[in-house]
C-alpha positions as CSV (number, residue, x, y, z in Angstrom):
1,X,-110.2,22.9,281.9
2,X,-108.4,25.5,279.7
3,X,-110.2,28.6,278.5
4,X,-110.5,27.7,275.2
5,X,-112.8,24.3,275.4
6,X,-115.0,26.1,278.5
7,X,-116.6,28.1,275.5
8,X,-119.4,26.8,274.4
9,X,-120.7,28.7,271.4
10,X,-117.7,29.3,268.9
11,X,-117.7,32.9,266.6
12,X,-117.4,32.0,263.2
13,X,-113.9,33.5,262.9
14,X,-112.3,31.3,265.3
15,X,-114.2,28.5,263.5
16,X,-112.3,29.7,260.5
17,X,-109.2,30.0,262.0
18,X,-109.3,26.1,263.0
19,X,-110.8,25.1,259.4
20,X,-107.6,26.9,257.8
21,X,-105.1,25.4,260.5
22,X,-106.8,21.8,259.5
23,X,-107.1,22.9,255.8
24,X,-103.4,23.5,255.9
25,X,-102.1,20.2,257.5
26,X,-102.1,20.2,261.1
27,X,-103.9,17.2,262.8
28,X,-107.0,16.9,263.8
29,X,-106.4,14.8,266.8
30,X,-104.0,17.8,267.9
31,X,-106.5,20.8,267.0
32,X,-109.4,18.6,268.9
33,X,-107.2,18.0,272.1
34,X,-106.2,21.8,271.8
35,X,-110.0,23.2,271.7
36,X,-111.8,20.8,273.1
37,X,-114.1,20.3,270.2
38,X,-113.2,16.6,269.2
39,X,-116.8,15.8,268.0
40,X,-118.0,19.1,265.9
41,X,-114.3,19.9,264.3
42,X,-114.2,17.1,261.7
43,X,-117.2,18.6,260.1
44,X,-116.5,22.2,260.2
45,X,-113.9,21.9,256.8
46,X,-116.5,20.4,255.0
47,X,-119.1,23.2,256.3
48,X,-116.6,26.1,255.2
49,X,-116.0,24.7,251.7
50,X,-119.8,24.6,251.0
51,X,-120.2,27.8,252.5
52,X,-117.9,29.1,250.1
53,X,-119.2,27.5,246.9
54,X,-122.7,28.5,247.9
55,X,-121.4,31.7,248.2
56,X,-119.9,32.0,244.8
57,X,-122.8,30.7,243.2
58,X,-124.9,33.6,245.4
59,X,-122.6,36.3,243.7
60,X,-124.0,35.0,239.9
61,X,-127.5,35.7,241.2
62,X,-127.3,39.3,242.7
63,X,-129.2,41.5,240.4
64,X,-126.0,44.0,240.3
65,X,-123.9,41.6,238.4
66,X,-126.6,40.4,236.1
67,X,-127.1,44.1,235.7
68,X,-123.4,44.7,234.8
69,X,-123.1,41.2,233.1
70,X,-125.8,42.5,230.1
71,X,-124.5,46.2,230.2
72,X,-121.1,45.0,229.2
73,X,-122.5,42.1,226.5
74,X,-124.6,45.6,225.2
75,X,-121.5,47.3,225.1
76,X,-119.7,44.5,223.3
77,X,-122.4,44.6,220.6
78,X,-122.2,48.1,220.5
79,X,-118.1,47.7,220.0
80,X,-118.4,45.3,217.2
81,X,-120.9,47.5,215.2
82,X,-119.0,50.8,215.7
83,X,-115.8,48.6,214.3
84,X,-118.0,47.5,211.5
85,X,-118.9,51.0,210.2
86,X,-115.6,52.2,210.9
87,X,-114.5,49.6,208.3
88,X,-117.1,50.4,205.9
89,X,-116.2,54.3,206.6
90,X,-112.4,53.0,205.7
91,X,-113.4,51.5,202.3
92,X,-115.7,54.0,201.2
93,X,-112.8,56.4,201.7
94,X,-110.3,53.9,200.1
95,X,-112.9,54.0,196.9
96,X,-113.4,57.7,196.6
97,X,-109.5,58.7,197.0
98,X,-109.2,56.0,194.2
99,X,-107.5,53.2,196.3
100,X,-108.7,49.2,195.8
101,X,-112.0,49.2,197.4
102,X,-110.8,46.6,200.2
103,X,-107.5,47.7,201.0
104,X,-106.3,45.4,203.9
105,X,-104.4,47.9,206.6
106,X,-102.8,44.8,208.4
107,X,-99.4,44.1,209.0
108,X,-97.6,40.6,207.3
109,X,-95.8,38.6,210.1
């Protein structure tokens, strides 16, 4: 018996290292034969995959990204007035230096 199938308990980074050989092509009859885990292998991709969606849905619930998540729509608010005085600032000048009240300062295509 080779000293790869006499383990018994598997770390989860060799675990990962078969999931991405499987997830990348290579049989599974091979990979089974090679580490002696024929029965729990076939499941382990499947395991991984909803690890990892369970663990991008975890990220949307950590406190410090809904924290940072309404900071930056507060900011964006905070943009979009500043922008809106700084046109009224604009036309208030345009009107007192004797310019059309809504002078358009874009460029033509």
């Amino acid at each position: 018996m080779s000293s790869k199938s006499s383990v018994k308990r598997w770390s989860a980074k060799r675990k990962q290292e078969v999931v991405l050989r499987l997830l990348r092509g290579e049989s599974l009859d091979a990979l089974s034969r090679e580490t002696g885990q024929p029965a729990v292998l076939s499941g382990w991709p499947d395991e991984f995959l909803e690890g990892g969606v369970a663990a991008l849905k975890r990220r949307t619930d950590d406190p410090k990204v809904a924290a940072l998540e309404q900071e930056l729509e507060r900011a964006k608010r905070l943009v979009g007035d500043l922008m809106m005085d700084k046109e009224l600032l604009e036309r208030r000048i345009a009107r007192f230096e004797g310019e059309f009240p809504f002078l358009e300062r874009r460029s033509n295509p």
